[in-house]
C-alpha positions as CSV (number, residue, x, y, z in Angstrom):
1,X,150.5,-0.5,74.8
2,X,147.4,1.1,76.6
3,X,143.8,1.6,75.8
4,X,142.9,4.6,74.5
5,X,140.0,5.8,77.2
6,X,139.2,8.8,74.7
7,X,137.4,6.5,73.2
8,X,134.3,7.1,75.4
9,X,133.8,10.6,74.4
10,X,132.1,9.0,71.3
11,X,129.3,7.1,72.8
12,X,129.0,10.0,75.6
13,X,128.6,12.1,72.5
14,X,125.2,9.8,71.7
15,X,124.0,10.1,75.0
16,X,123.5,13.8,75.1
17,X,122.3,14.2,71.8
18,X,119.9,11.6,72.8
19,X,118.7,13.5,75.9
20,X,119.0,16.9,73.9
21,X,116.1,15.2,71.3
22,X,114.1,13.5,74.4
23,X,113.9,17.1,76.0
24,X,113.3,18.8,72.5
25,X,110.5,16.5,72.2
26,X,109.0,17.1,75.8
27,X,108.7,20.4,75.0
28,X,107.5,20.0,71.3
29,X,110.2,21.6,69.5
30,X,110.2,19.0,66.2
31,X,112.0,21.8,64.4
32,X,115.2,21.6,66.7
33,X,115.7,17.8,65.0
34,X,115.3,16.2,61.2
35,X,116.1,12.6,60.7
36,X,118.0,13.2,57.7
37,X,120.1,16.2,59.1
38,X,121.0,14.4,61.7
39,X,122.3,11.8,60.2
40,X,124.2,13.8,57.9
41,X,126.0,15.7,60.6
42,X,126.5,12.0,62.5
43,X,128.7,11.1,59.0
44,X,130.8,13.8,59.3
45,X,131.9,13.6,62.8
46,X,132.6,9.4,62.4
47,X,134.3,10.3,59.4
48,X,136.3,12.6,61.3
49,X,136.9,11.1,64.5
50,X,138.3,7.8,62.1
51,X,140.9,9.7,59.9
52,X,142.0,11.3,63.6
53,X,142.9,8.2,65.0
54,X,145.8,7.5,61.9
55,X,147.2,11.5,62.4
56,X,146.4,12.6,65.5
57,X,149.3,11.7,67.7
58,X,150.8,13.9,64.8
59,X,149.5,16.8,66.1
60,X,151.7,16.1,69.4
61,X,154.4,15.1,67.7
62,X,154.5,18.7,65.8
63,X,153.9,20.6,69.0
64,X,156.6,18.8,70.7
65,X,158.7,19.3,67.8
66,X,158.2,22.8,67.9
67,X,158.0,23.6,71.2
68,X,161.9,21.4,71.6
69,X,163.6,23.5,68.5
70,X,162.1,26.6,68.2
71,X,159.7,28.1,71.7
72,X,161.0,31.7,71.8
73,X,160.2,31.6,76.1
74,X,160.6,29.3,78.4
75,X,156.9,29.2,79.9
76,X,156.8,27.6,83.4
77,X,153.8,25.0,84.2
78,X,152.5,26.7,87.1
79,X,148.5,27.1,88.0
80,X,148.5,30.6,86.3
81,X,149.8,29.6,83.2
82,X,147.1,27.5,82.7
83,X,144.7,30.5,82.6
84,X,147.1,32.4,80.4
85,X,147.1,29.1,77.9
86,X,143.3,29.1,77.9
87,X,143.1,32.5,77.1
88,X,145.8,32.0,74.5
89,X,143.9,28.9,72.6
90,X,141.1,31.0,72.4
91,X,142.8,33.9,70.8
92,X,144.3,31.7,68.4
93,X,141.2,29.9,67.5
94,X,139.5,33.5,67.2
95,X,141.5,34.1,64.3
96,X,141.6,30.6,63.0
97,X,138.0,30.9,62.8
98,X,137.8,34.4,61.5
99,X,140.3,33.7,58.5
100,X,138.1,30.3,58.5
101,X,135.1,32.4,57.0
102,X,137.2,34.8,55.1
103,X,139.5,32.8,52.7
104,X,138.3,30.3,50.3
105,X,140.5,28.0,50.8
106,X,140.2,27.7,54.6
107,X,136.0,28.5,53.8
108,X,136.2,25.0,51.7
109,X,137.4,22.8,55.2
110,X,135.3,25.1,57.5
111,X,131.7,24.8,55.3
112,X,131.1,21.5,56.5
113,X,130.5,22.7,60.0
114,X,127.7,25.4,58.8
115,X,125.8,23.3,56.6
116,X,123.3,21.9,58.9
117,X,120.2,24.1,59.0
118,X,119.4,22.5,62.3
119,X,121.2,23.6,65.1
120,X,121.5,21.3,67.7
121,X,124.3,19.0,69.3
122,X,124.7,16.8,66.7
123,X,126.1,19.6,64.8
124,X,129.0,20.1,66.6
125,X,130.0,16.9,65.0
126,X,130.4,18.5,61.7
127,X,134.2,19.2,61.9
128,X,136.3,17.6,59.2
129,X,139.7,16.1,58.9
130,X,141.2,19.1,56.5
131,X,139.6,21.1,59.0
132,X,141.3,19.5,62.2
133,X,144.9,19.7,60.2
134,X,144.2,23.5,59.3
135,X,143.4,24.7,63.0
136,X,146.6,22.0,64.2
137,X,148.3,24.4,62.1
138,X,147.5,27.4,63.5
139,X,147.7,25.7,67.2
140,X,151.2,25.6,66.2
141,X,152.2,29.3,67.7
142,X,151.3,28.0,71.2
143,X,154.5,25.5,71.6
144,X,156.2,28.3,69.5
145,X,155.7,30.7,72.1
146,X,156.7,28.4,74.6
147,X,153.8,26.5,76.3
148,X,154.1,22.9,76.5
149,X,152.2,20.2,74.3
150,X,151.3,18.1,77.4
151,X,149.5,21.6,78.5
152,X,148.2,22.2,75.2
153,X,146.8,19.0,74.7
154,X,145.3,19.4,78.1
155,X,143.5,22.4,76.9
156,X,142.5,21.8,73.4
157,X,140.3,18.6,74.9
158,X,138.6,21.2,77.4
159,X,138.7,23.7,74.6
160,X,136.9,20.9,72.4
161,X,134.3,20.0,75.0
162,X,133.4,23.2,76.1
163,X,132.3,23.9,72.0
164,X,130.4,20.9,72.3
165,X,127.5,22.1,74.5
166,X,127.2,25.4,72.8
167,X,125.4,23.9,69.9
168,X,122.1,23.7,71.1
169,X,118.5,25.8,70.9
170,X,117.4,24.6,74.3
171,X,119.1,26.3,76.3
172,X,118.3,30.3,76.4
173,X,120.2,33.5,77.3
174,X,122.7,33.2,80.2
175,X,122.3,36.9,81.6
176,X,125.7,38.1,83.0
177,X,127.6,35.1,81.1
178,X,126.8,36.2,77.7
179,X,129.3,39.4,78.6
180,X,131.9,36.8,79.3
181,X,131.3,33.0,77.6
182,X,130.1,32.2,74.2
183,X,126.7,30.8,75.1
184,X,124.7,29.1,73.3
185,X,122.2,31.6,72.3
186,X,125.4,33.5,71.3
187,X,127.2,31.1,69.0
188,X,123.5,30.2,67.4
189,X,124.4,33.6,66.1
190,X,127.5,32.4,64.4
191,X,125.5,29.4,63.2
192,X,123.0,31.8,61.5
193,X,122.5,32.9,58.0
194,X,120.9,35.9,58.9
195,X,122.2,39.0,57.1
196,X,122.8,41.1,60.4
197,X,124.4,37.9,62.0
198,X,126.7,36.9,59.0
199,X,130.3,36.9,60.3
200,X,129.5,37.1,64.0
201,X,131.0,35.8,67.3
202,X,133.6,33.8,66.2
203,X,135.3,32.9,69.8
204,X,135.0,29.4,71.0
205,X,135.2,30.3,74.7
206,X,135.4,34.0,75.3
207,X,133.2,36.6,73.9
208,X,136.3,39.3,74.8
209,X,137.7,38.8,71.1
210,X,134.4,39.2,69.4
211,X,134.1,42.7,71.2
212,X,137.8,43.7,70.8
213,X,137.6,43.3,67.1
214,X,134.6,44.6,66.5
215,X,132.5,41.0,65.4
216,X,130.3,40.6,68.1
217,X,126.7,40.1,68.4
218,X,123.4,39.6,70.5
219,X,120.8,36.9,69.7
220,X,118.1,39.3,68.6
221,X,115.8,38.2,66.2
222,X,115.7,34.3,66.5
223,X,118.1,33.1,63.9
224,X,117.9,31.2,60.6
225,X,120.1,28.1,60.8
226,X,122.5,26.9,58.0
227,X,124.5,28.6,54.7
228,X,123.5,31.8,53.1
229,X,122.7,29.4,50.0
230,X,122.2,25.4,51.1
231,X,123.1,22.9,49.5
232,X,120.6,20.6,48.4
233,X,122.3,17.1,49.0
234,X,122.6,14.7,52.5
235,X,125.4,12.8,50.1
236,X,128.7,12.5,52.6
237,X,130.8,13.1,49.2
238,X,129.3,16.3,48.0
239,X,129.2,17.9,51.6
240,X,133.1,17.2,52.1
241,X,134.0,18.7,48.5
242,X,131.5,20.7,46.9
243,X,133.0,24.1,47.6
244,X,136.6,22.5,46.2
245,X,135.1,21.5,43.2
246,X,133.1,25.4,43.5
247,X,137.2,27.2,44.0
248,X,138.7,24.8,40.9
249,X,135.8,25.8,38.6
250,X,136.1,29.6,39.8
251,X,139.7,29.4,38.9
252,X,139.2,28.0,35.9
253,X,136.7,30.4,34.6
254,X,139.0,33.2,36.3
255,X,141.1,35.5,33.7
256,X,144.5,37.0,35.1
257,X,146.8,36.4,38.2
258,X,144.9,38.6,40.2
259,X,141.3,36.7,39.4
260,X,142.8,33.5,40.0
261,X,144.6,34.2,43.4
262,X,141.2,35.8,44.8
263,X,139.2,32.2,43.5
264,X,141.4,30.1,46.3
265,X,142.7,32.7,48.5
266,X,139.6,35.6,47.9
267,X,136.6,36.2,50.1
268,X,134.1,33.6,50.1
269,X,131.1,36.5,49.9
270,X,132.8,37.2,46.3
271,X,132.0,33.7,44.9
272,X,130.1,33.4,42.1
273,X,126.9,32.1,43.3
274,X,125.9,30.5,40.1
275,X,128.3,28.2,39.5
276,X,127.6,26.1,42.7
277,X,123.9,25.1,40.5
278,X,125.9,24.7,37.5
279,X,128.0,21.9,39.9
280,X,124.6,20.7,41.7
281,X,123.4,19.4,37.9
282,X,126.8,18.3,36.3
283,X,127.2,16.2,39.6
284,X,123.6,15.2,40.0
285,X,122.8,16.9,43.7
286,X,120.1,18.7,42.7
287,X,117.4,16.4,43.1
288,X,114.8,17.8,45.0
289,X,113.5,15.4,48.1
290,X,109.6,15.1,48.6
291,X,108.0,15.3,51.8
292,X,108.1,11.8,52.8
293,X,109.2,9.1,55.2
294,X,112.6,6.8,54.7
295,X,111.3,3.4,54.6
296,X,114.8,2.0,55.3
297,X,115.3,4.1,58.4
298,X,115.9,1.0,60.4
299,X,118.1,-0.5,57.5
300,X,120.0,2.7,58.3
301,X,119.9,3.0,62.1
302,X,121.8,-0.4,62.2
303,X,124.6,0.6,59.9
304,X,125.2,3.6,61.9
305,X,125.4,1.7,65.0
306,X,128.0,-0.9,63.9
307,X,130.1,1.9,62.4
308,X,129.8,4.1,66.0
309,X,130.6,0.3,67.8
310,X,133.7,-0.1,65.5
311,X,134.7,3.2,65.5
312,X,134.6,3.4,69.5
313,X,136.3,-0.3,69.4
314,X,139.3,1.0,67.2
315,X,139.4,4.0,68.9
316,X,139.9,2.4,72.3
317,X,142.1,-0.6,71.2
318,X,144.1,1.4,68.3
319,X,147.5,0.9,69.8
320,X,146.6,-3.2,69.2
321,X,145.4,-3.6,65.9
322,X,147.7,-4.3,63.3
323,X,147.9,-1.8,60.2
324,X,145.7,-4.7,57.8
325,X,143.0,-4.3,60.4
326,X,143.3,-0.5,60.5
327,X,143.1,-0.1,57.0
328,X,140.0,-2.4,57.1
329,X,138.1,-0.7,59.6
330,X,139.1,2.5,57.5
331,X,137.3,1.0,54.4
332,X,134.3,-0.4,55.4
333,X,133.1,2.7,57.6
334,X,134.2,5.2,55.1
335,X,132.3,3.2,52.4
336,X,129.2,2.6,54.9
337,X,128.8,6.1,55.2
338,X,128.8,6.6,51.8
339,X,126.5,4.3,51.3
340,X,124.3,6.0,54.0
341,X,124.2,9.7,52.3
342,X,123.4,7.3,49.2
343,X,120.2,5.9,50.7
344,X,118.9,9.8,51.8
345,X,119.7,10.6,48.6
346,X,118.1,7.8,46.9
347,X,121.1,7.3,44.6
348,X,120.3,4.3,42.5
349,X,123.7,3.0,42.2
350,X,123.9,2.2,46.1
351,X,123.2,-1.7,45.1
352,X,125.9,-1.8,43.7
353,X,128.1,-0.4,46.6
354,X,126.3,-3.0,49.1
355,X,127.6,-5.6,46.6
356,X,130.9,-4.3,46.8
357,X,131.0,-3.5,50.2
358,X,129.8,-7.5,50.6
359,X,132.9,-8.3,48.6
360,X,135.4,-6.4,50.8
361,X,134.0,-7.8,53.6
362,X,134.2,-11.4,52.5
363,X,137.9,-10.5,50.9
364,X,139.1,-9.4,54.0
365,X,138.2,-12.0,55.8
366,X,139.6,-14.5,53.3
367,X,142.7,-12.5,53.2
368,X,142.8,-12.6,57.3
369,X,142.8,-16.8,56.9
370,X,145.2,-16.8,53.8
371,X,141.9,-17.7,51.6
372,X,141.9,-14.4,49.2
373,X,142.3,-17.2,46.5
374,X,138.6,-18.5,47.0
375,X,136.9,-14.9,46.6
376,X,135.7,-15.4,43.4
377,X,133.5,-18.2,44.8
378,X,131.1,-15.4,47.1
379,X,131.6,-13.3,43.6
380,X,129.9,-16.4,41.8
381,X,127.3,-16.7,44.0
382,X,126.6,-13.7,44.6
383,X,126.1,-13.2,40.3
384,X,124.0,-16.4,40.6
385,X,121.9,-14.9,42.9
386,X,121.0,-11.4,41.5
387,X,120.5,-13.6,38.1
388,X,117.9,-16.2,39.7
389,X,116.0,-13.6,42.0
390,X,116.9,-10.5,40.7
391,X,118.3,-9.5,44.0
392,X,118.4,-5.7,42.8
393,X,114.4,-5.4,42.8
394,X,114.2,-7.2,46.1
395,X,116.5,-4.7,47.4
396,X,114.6,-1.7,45.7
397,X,111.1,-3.1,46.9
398,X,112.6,-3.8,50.6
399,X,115.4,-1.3,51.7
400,X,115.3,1.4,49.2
401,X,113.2,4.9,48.7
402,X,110.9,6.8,50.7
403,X,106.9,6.7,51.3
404,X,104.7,9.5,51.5
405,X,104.3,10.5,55.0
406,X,100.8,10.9,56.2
């Protein structure tokens, strides 16, 4: 076994969102950053990068499988073909991304990635696991054509990195390049929620796709970042699976075949638009957040570095760990970022999820030294201790809820 050095895209990924917010600040652009926003789109992309590590090789293994039973051509590996495969990706992502905004189902992964009404690298993090398998999916015509998976992998990492450093503000219009690349200024576009930019430049690489099928568009007017109608929550949960829960109650309230295929498989600008309130206040996500200061933003800055140092840790030293330890690391990150969107959303259940993230930790560790008999002892105490010092109010008082900003 090998380490996997992929795992130093993710701290890489840190360092120039950290420039990208020193710069932003040099030139007193607050608006290109929010703490809370950030943070948010952070969740999503460790959630992401986490659940890729258990089916990513996957993704090979279909390609390969594909590409060994059923490539129509036999496609050489010559410098040429390269180009041709990069063009190819692209085309296939075009449409991948276009059918992305225009069917519900495919709307539901692909939301997650538009939510964010700050546009900045961070963003680009916003890419979910249902997501990642849909656009695998798609990816699939390339071996079936007949290009190889090593090649394809090759490309999709370019592919992936190139996307990267088209989410930000700072950088302006690329004269001569915007007729060629999807620039920045170009996919802010597609970012935008901007009636005359709705549906716009879907490419990843090219703008030639945009201009063939008739969805491309100039940065005119600066845009308006995020969805046509935001949701109102930083809660990891209820940006993952608000629009699923939004397609289940559309088909529910849907009469007729016809009703019911066009609520999962139907154009997203046909939703109902007042159902996803109706959701907000069954689910308890429309709490609206005063303008104020997280007094627990240090409380949260650490647990997002020890799940970034775990999650680069597994990621480079996956093929070692044994599947106890996986499913460990799997647990207590997925649960520590839900316990982050808890604290920016002031959810007053989240003492109750540091208890029981307290009791996985000390249950795994007793498991790891053939122990898990003596958990209930930690359990007493920890009982004891919320009933002698009311641990619950010192956590309120301490870590929890925001102070006006002044």
């Amino acid at each position: 076994m090998t380490v996997n050095y992929l795992a130093f895209a993710i701290p890489a990924f840190f360092i120039f969102v950290f420039i990208e917010f020193k710069i932003a600040r040099h030139q007193k652009r607050a608006e290109v950053f929010k703490y809370e926003s950030t943070v948010a789109n952070f969740s999503v992309g460790i959630a992401e990068r986490l659940l890729n590590l258990f089916i990513a090789a996957s993704f090979y293994q279909t390609y390969n499988w594909v590409y060994t039973n059923y490539a129509i051509f036999d496609i050489s590996t010559k410098w040429y073909v390269w180009i041709l495969l990069l063009l190819a990706t692209d085309l296939v992502w075009y449409w991948y991304h276009r059918l992305g905004h225009e069917i519900n189902f495919l709307w539901a992964a692909h939301i997650v990635h538009h939510q964010s009404e700050e546009f900045n690298l961070s963003a680009a993090a916003r890419i979910t696991t249902i997501q990642a398998i849909f656009r695998n999916v798609f990816w699939c015509i390339l071996p079936l054509i007949g290009f190889h998976p090593n090649m394809i992998i090759a490309i999709l990492l370019a592919h992936g990195a190139y996307s990267f450093f088209t989410h930000t503000q700072l950088i302006g219009k690329l004269g001569w390049l915007e007729n060629i690349l999807i620039t920045p200024s170009l996919h802010g576009v597609h970012h935008a929620s901007d009636e005359k930019y709705l549906d716009k430049n879907y490419g990843d690489v090219f703008v030639f796709w945009d201009k063939l099928f008739g969805t491309f568009q100039k940065e005119e007017e600066a845009p308006k970042y995020g969805l046509t109608h935001p949701i109102k929550s930083y809660s990891f949960l209820w940006q993952h699976f608000h629009y699923y829960l939004e397609i289940a109650e559309a088909y529910k309230r849907a009469n007729g075949f016809k009703a019911k295929w066009d609520a999962v498989f139907g154009s997203p600008a046909l939703m109902d638009q007042n159902i996803r309130p109706i959701l907000e206040a069954r689910y308890y996500q429309n709490k609206k957040q005063e303008v104020a200061k997280p007094k627990f933003k240090i409380y949260l800055n650490i647990q997002l570095f020890i799940v970034v140092a775990m999650l680069t840790t597994a990621t480079l030293f996956y093929g070692f760990l044994t599947p106890v330890n996986k499913v460990a690391i799997l647990i207590f990150i997925l649960v520590t970022l839900i316990n982050i969107g808890a604290l920016l959303e002031q959810r007053k259940w989240i003492y109750y999820l540091e208890c029981f993230r307290l009791i996985l930790i000390f249950g795994f560790f007793f498991y790891t030294y053939n122990l898990l008999g003596f958990l209930i002892f930690p359990v007493i105490i920890l009982i004891t201790l919320e009933r002698a010092f009311s641990l619950r109010k010192l956590y309120m008082k301490h870590v929890f809820e925001y102070v006006k900003a002044r």
